[in-house]
N, C-alpha and C positions, 0 to 999 in steps of 0.2 A: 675242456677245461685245461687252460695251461699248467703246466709243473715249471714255476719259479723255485722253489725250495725243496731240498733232496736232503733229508737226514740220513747220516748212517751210522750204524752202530760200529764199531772198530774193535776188533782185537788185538791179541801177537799168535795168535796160534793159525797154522797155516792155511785153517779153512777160511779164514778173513780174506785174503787175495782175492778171493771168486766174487765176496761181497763188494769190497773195493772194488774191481775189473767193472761190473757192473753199474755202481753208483757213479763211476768217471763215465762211463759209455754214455747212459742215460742223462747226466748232467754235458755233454759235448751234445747231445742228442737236443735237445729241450731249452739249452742255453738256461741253463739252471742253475743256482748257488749251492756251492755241497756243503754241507754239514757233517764234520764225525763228531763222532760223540763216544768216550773210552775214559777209562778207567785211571786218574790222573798219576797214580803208581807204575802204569806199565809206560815209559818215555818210548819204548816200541813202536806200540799201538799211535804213536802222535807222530813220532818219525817217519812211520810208516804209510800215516793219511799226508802227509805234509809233503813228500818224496812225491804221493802220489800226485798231488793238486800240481804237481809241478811238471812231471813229465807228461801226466793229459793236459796240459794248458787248462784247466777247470780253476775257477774261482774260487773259494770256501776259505771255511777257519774250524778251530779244532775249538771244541766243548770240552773241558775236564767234566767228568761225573762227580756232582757231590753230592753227597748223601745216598741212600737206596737207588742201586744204576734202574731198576724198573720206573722208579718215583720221577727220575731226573730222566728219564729217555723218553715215559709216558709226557711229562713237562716241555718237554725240546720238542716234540709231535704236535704238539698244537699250533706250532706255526710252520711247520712244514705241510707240503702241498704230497708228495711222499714219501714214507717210510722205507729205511731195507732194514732188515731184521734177519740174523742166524739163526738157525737151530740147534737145539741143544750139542751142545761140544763139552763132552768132560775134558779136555785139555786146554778149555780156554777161565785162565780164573779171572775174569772180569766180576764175577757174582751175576750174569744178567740171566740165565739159566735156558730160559726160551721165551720166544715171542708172546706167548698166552700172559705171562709175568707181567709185559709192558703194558697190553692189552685190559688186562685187570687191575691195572694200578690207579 
């Protein structure tokens, strides 16, 4: 099955880098369109996906989250091919808590 579409969820909190680092690898990997998706409050988190689509040469565009980030990330997944998803981080306030949240949405 190819992976054309890569969502990924974006923070500002430092444990996002590893999820980034990954979503670029895998999208250079697959020749795949990246997707973040973040918290339209944190300008960080969009600077930070935006920085990155530029020095992976990766394709993508950024998603502001509106409404419940579970509601809007489980929403954005149905047309991606896959998901990256963190794990709980008390120092990331996005509100998206843990992957189970999206899961269940």
């Amino acid at each position: 099955m190819p992976i054309k579409d890569i969502l990924v969820h974006v923070g500002s909190s430092p444990a996002c880098a590893d999820r980034l680092a990954l979503a670029a690898n895998l999208a250079r990997r697959y020749d795949a369109y990246l997707i973040g998706a973040g918290a339209p409050e944190s300008p960080t988190a969009e600077d930070r996906f935006r920085t990155m689509l530029r020095s992976a040469g990766v394709v993508g565009e950024w998603r502001g989250i509106i409404g419940l980030p579970e509601s809007f990330v489980a929403r954005q997944a149905r047309g991606a091919d896959l998901v990256i998803l963190g794990q709980h981080d008390p120092d990331e306030p996005t509100g998206l808590d843990a992957p189970e949240d999206v899961i269940l949405a």
